[in-house]
C-alpha positions in Angstrom: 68.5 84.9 100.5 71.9 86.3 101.9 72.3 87.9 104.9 74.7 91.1 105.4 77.2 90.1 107.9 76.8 91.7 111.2 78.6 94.9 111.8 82.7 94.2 113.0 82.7 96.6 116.2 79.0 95.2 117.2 80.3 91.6 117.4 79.9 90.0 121.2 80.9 86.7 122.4 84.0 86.6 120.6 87.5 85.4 122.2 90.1 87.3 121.3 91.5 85.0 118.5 88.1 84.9 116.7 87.9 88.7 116.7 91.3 88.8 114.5 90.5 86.2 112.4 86.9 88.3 111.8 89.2 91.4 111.5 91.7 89.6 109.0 89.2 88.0 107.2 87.3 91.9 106.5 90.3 93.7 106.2 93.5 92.1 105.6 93.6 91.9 101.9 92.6 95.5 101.1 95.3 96.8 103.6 97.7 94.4 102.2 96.8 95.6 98.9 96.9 99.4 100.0 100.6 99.0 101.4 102.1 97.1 98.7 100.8 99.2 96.1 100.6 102.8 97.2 103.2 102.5 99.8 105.8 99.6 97.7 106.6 97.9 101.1 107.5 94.3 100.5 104.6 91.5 101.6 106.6 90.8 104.7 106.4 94.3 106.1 102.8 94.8 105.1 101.5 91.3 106.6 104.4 92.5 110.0 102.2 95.8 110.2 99.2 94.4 109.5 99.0 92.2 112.2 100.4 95.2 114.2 97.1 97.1 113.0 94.7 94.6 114.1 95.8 93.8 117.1 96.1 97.5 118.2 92.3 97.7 117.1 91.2 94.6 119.3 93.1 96.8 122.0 91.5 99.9 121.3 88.2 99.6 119.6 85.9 99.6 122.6 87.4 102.8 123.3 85.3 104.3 120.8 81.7 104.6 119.6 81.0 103.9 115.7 78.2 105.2 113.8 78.5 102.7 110.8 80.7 99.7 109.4 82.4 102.2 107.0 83.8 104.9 110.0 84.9 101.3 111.7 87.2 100.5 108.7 87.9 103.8 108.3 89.4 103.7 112.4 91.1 100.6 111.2 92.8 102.3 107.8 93.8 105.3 109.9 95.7 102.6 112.2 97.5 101.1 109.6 98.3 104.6 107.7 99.8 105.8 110.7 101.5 102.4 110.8 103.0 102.8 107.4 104.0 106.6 108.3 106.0 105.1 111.3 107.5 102.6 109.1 108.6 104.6 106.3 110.0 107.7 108.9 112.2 105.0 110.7 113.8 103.7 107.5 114.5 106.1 104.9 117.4 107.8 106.8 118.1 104.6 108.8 119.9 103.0 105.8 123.0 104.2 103.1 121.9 101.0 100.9 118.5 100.6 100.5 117.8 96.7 99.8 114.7 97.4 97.2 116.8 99.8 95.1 117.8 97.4 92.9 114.0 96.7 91.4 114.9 100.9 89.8 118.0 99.1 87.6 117.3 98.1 83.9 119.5 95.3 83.3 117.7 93.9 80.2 120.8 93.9 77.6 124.1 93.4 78.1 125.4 96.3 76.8 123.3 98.1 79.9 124.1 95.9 82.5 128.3 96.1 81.9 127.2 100.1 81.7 125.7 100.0 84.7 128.3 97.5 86.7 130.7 100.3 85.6 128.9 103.3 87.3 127.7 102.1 90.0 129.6 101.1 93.0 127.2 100.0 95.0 126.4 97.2 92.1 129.4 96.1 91.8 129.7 95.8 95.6 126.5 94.0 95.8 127.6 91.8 92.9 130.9 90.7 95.1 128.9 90.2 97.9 126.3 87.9 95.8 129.4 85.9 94.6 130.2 84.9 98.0 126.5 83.4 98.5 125.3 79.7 97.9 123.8 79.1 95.0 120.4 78.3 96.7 120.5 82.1 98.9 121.0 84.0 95.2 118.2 82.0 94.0 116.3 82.6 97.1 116.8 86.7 97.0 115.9 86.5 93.2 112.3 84.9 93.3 111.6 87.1 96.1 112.4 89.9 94.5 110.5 89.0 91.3 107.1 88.4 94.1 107.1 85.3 94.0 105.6 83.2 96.9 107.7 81.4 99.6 105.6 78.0 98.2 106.7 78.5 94.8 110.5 78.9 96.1 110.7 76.1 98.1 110.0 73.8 94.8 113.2 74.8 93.7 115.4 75.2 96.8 116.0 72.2 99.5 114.9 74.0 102.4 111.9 73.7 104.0 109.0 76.7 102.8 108.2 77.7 106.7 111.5 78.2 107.1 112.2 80.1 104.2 111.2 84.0 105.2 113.7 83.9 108.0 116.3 83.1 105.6 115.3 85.6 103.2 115.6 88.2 106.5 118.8 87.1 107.3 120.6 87.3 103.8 118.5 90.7 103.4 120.2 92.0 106.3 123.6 90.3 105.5 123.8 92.0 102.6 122.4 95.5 103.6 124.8 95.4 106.7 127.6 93.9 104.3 127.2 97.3 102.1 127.1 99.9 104.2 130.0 98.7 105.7 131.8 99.0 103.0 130.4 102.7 102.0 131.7 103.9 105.2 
């Protein structure tokens, strides 16, 4: 005999913590889902406005009434849409090199890649920049650009795993910030 879960937004007694983890548990993976695949965000900035979502609905959501647990999600998806807007507004213009438009470049034979070395500036500026790196950062930027988890990478590189998304941040914006300095 299973029980349906008792509606989010009717929930009483719950601390603040508990709340979010009820929240997260509901509706993390579908918005995580939503924003990596209709909006192509990388998992960072979805989980980043995620958690920016729920807690603006712990915030908020007495504020309202709900008729049913589906207009309740549909308060949280509008949150995180509007989220996503923000986000995508206050960096498409922000930036000259844009660090994810590298996953748009075939590179599969050599022939293509020298071709595409050749035409492309900002490749060949990346490339020089990439030189400069330890051989543990390249490797770093690669599996996270092929999606692979930060457990996975720390197998392979001698840093420790918790450690490992701030250092993927950092070269990220080294090399963003080493580009557009040279485009200017």
């Amino acid at each position: 005999m299973s029980s349906t879960p008792e509606e989010t937004y009717k929930l009483k007694g719950l601390n603040r913590n508990e709340f979010i983890t009820v929240i997260y548990n509901r509706y993390g993976k579908k918005l995580y889902s939503y924003a990596i695949r209709t909006w192509n965000v990388n998992e960072d900035v979805a989980w980043d406005l995620i958690y920016k979502t729920l807690y603006k609905v712990i915030d908020s959501y007495t504020k309202y009434q709900f008729q049913s647990e589906e207009k309740f999600a549909s308060f949280i998806f509008k949150i995180f849409i509007n989220y996503l807007r923000n986000h995508y507004r206050d960096n498409k213009t922000d930036k000259v090199f844009e660090f994810s438009a590298l996953d748009d470049v075939d590179l599969s034979t050599k022939e293509s890649k020298e071709e595409e070395l050749n035409s492309n500036k900002k490749l060949i500026a990346l490339n020089e920049v990439l030189d400069k790196m330890e051989d543990w950062e390249r490797m770093l930027l690669l599996m996270r650009s092929e999606g692979r988890a930060y457990s996975d990478i720390a197998q392979y590189i001698d840093k420790p795993e918790n450690q490992l998304k701030v250092y993927y941040q950092r070269l990220k914006e080294q090399i963003t910030k080493k580009l557009n300095d040279r485009s200017e």
